[in-house]
BATOR-285965 format. One line per 2 residues: number of its first residue (from 1); for each residue x, y, z of C-alpha. Coordinates in pm, whole numbers, plus 32768, in hexadecimal, padded with zeros to 4 digits. Example, Ala and Ser with C-alpha at 12.3 -4.5 7.8 and 13.67 -1.06 7.14 Angstrom:
residues 2
1 = 84CE:7E3E:830C | 8557:7F96:82CA
***
This chain:
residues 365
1 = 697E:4D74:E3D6 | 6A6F:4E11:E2F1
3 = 6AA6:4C82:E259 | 6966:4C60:E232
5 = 694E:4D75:E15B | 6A64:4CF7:E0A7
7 = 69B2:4B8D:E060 | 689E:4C33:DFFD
9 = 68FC:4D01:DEEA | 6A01:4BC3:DE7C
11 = 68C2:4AFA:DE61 | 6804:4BED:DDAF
13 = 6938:4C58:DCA2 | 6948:4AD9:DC4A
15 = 67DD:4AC5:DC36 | 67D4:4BF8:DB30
17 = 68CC:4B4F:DA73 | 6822:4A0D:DA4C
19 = 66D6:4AAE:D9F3 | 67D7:4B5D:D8E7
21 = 6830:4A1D:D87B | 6701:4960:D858
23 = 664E:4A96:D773 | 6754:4AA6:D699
25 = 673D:4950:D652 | 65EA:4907:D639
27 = 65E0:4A28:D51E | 6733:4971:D455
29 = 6667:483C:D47D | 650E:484A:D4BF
31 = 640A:474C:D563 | 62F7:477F:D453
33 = 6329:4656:D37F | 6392:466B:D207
35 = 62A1:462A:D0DB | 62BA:44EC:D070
37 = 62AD:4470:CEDA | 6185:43D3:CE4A
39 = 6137:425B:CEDD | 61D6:418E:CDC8
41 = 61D4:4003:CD50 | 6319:3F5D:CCCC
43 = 632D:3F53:CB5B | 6419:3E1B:CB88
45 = 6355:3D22:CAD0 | 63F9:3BCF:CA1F
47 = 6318:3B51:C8E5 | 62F4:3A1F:C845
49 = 6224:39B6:C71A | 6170:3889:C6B4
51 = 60EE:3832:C549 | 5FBD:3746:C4CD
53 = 5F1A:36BF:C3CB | 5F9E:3758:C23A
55 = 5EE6:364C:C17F | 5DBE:3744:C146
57 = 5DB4:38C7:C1AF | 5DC0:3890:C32B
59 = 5DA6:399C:C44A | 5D5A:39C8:C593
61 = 5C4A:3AF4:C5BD | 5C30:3B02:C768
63 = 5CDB:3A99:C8AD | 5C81:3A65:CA18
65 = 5D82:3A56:CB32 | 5C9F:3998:CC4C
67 = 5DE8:397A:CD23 | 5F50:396B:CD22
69 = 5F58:37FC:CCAF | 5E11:3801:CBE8
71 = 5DAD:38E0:CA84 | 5CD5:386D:C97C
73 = 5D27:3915:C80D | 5BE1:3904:C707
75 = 5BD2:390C:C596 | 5C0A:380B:C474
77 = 5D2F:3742:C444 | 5D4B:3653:C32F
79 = 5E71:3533:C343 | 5F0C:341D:C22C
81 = 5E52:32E1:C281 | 5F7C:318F:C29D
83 = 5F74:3150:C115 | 5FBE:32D6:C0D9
85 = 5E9D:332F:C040 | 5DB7:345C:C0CF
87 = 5CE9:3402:C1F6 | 5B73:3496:C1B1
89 = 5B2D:3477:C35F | 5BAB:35A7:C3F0
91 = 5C0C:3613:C531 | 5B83:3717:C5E2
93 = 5C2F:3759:C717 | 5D77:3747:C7C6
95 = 5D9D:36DF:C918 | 5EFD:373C:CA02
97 = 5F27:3677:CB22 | 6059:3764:CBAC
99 = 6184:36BC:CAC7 | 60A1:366C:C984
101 = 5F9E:369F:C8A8 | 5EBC:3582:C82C
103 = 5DD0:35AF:C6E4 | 5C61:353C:C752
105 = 5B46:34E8:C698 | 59C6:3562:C716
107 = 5875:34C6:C6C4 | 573F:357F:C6D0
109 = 5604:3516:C796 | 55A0:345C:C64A
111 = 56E6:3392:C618 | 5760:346D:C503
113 = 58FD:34EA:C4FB | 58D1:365A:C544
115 = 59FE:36C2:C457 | 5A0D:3837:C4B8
117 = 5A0C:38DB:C60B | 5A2A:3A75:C5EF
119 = 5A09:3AEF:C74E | 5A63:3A4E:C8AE
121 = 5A15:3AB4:CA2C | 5A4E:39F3:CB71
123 = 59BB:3A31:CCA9 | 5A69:3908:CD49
125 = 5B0A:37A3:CCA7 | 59DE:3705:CCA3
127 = 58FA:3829:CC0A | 595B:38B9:CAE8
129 = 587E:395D:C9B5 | 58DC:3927:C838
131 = 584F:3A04:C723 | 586E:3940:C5B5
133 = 5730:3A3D:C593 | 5663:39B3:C68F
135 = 56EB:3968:C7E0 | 5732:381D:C87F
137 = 577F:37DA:C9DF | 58BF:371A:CA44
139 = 5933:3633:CB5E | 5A77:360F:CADA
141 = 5AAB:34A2:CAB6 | 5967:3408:CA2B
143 = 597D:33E6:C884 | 580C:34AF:C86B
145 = 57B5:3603:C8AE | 5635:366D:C913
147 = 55CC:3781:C82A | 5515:38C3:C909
149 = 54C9:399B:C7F2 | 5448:3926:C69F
151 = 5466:3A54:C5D1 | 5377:3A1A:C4C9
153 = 5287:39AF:C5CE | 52BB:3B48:C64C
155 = 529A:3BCF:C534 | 515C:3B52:C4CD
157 = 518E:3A27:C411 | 5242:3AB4:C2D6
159 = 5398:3B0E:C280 | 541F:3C44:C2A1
161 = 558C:3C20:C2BE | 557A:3C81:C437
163 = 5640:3BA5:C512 | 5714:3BE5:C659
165 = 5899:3BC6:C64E | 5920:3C74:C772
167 = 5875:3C2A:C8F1 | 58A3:3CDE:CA46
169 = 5805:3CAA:CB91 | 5808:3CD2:CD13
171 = 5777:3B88:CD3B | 56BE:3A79:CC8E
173 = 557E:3AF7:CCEF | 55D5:3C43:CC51
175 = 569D:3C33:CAEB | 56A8:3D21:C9E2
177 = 5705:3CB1:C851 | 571C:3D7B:C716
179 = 5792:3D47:C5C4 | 56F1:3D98:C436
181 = 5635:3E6C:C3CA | 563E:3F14:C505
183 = 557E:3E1A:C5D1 | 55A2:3E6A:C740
185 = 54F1:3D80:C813 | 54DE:3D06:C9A5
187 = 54E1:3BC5:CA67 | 5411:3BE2:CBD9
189 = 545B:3A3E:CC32 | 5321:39F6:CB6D
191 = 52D7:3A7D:CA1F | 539C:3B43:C93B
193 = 530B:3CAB:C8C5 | 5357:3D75:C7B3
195 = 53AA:3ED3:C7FA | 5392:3FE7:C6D7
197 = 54B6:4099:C661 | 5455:415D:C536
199 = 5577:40E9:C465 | 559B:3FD7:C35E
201 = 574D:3FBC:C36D | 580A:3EE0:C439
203 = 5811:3F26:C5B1 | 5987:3EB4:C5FB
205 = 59D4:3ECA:C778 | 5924:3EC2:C8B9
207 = 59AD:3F23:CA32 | 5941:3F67:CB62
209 = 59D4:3FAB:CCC9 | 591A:4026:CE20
211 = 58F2:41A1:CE5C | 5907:41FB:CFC3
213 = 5881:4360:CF6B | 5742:42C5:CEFD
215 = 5729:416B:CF9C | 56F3:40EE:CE6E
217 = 57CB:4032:CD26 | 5807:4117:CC2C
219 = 57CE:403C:CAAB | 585E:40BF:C972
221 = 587C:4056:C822 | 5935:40AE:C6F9
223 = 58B8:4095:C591 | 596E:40BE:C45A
225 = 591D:407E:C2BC | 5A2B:40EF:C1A0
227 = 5969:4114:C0A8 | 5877:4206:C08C
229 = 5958:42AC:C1E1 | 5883:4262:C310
231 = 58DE:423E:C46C | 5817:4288:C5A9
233 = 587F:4249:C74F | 5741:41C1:C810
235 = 56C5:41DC:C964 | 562B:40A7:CA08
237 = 552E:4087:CB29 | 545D:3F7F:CB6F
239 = 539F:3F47:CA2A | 53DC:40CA:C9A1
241 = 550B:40F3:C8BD | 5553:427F:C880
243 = 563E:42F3:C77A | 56F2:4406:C809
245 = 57F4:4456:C6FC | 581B:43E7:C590
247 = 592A:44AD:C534 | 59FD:448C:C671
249 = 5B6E:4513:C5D0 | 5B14:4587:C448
251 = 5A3E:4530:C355 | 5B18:4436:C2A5
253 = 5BC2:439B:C3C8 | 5B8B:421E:C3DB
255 = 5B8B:4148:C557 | 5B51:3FFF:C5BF
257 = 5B94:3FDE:C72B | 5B61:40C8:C87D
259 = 5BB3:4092:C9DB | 5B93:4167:CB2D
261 = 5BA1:4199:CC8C | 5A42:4273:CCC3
263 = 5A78:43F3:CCE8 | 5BDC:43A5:CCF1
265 = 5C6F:434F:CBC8 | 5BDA:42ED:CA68
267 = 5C65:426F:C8F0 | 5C16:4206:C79A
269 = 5D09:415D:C6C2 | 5CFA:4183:C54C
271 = 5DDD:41FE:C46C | 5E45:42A6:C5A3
273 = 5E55:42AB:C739 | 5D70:438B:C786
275 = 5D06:4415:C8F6 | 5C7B:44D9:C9F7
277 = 5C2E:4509:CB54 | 5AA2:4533:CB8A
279 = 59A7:4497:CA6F | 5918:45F7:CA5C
281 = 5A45:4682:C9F9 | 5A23:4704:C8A8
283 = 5B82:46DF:C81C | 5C38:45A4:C7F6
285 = 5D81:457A:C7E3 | 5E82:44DF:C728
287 = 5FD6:4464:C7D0 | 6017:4363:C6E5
289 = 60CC:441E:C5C9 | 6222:440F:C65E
291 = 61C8:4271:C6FA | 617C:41B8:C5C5
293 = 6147:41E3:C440 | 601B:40B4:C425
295 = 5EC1:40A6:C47B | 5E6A:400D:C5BD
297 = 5D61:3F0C:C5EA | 5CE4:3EB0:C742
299 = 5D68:3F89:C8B9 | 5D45:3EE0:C9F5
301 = 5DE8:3F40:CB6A | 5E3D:3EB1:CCA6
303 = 5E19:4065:CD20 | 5E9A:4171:CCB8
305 = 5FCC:4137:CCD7 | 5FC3:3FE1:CC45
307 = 5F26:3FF3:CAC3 | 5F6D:3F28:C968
309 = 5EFE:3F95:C82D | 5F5D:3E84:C70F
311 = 5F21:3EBD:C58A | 5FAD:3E86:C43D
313 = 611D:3DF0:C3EC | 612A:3D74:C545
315 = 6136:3EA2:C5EA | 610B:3E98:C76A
317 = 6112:3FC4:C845 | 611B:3FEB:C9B6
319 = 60C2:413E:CA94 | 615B:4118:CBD3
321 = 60CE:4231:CC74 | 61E7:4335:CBFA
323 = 623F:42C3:CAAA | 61D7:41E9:C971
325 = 62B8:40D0:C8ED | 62B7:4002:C7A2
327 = 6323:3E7C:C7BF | 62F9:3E64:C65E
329 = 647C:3E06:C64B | 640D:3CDF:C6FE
331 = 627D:3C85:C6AA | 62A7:3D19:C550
333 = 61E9:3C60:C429 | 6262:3C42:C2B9
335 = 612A:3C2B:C21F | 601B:3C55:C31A
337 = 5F8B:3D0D:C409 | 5EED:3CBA:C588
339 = 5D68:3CDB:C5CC | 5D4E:3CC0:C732
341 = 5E15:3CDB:C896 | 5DE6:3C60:C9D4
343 = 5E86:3CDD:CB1D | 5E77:3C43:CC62
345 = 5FA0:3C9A:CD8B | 60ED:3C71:CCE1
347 = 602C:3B97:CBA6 | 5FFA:3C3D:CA67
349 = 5F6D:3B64:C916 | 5F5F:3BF1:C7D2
351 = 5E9F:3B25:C6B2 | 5E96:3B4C:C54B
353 = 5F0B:3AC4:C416 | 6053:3ACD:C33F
355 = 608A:3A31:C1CC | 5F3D:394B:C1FD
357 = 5FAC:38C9:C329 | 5ED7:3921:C486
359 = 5FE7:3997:C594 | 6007:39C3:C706
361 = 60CD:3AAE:C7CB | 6106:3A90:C8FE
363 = 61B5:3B9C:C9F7 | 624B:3B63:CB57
365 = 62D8:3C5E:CC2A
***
C-alpha cells in the first residue's frame, strides 16, 4: 500500500511538471498564427521594345492581349515604300504571334484601307471590335471588317464630330463605346443606341467588371477637355449614363483613364494616381507624388495586387499589392509618351509613340 502511495504521487509530480512545461511554452510561442503582409505580385519584369513605321508621324493608340501567344496593337503606322519614297497606304494594326509583330493592313466593308484604328477589344481571336469612329467587327484573318455602328447614321444624318474611340463589353450581344463630344452610346447584338451624356468633351476611357454586391457590372467612364477645364466620371446602366462627379480631385486636375475592382478599390490617372476605396467616398487620394513626376495615360489590373499605369516619357509603373515601382530605366521614351496598357497573367504591353515612330513594349515576368 505504502508503494502505491509512492507511485502515485511520482506520477502526479511528473504530471505537474509537464503541464508546467507545456504553459510556459505555449505563452513563449503561441498557437494563434501571426499576421501575415499584404498578398503581393513580383515586380520582376524583363522589357523589350519594338519600333515601326517613322516615314510619317506613326503611333500605336490601343492594345489587346487575347492570350499569351496572341495581342493585336491598333493605330496608324506609315512605312518607306522599296524606292524610299513615303508610302500614302498605312497600316493600322499590329499583330504578335508570341516572338513577333507583323504590320497589317484592314479594309472596310466597302473595300476602302481603313488608315486609323483608335480603340481595340477582344472577346476571343476570332471576335474582336475596332473603333476608327465607328466600330467594325473582326475575325482576325479576313482583309475586311463589317462595320456595326455607322455613326453618322446615329446621330441623325449630320455631322457632329461625335464618334466612338474606346469600346468595352461583357459580350457581343452587350458592348458599350464612347468617344467626342461626349457621345456615349450601347450595342444590344442588334442596333446601336445613343445614350445622353450631357457633355460635349471627349469621353476618354470606359471599364467595367462584375459586382457581387449587386449582381450586376458596374460601367464607368471618364471624360476630360483642357481647354475651357472640364472633366466629369460617368455611371453606366443599361441605356442611362449618370454623371456622378465632375470634379472628382480639384477643379483643375486633368484624367484620362480609371480602373477598379467594385467597392473595393478605385483610380483615375491624370496628372496624378489618384484613389479610393468605395465610389462614394468623397475624398480621393493621391499616392503618386513620391511614384512618378509625368502624367499617366491609361490604368489597367490583373487585381489588386497586380496594376500598370503607363504615361509620358515611357514611364511604366507597377503596384504589386505593397508597393509602386517605375521601369522607366527600362521602357523609358526619349521623345514620347505611351497611350495605352494591356495586362494579362505575367503579359504586360504598353503602346505609344516616340520621335514619329509608333512603338511596342512588351513586359514578361
Amino acid at each position: 500500500m505504502k508503494q502505491a502511495q509512492i507511485v502515485y504521487r511520482y506520477i502526479i509530480t511528473v504530471l505537474i511538471i509537464f503541464s508546467s512545461i507545456i504553459s510556459f511554452n505555449c505563452k513563449k510561442n503561441p498557437l494563434t498564427p501571426t499576421p501575415s503582409g499584404p498578398d503581393t505580385t513580383s515586380h520582376n519584369f524583363t522589357w523589350q521594345s519594338t519600333a515601326f513605321g517613322g516615314a510619317a508621324t506613326s503611333s500605336f493608340q490601343d492594345v489587346a492581349i487575347i492570350n499569351d501567344s496572341l495581342a493585336i496593337a491598333v493605330g496608324q503606322i506609315f512605312m518607306y515604300d522599296s524606292t524610299g519614297v513615303v508610302d500614302p497606304h498605312s497600316y493600322c494594326l499590329a499583330v504578335w504571334d508570341g516572338q513577333k509583330w507583323t504590320l497589317r493592313r484592314l479594309y472596310d466593308a466597302d473595300n476602302h484601307l481603313m488608315p486609323l484604328l483608335r480603340g481595340i477589344f477582344t472577346f476571343s481571336s476570332a471576335d474582336i471590335w475596332l473603333t476608327d469612329g465607328g466600330v467594325h467587327r473582326w475575325d482576325g484573318k479576313s482583309r475586311q471588317v463589317s462595320i456595326t455602328f455607322d455613326r453618322i447614321a446615329l446621330i441623325g444624318g449630320q455631322e457632329n464630330f461625335q464618334s466612338v474611340n474606346k469600346v468595352w463589353g461583357t459580350n457581343s450581344t452587350d458592348l458599350y463605346g464612347v468617344g467626342y463630344k461626349g457621345m456615349i452610346t450601347h450595342f444590344d447584338g442588334n442596333s446601336w443606341q445613343k445614350i445622353p451624356s450631357g457633355i460635349d468633351f471627349e469621353i476618354s476611357d470606359i471599364f467595367g467588371a462584375f459586382d457581387p454586391k449587386t449582381g450586376k457590372q458596374q460601367i464607368l467612364a471618364s471624360a476630360f477637355q483642357d481647354n475651357p477645364p472640364e472633366r466629369a466620371i460617368f455611371t453606366i446602366q443599361g441605356n442611362t449614363s449618370t454623371q456622378i462627379s465632375p470634379y472628382p480631385i480639384q477643379p483643375l486636375y486633368e484624367f484620362f483613364s480609371l480602373w477598379f475592382i467594385p467597392n473595393q478599390h478605385y483610380y483615375v490617372v491624370g496628372d496624378g494616381i489618384y484613389e479610393k476605396k468605395l465610389l462614394s467616398d468623397s475624398l480621393w487620394k493621391n499616392n503618386s507624388l513620391d511614384i512618378t513626376r509625368h502624367s499617366t495615360t491609361k490604368i489597367r489590373g490583373n487585381g489588386l495586387n497586380d496594376v500598370f499605369a503607363v504615361g509620358s516619357f515611357g514611364d511604366c509603373l507597377h503596384w504589386n499589392g505593397e508597393s509602386w515601382k517605375s521601369y522607366i530605366n527600362q521602357t523609358g521614351l526619349s521623345d514620347g509618351s505611351y497611350g495605352s496598357v494591356a495586362i494579362k497573367g505575367n503579359l504586360v504591353i504598353a503602346v505609344g509613340m516616340n520621335n514619329n515612330q509608333g512603338v511596342i513594349t512588351i513586359g514578361r515576368r
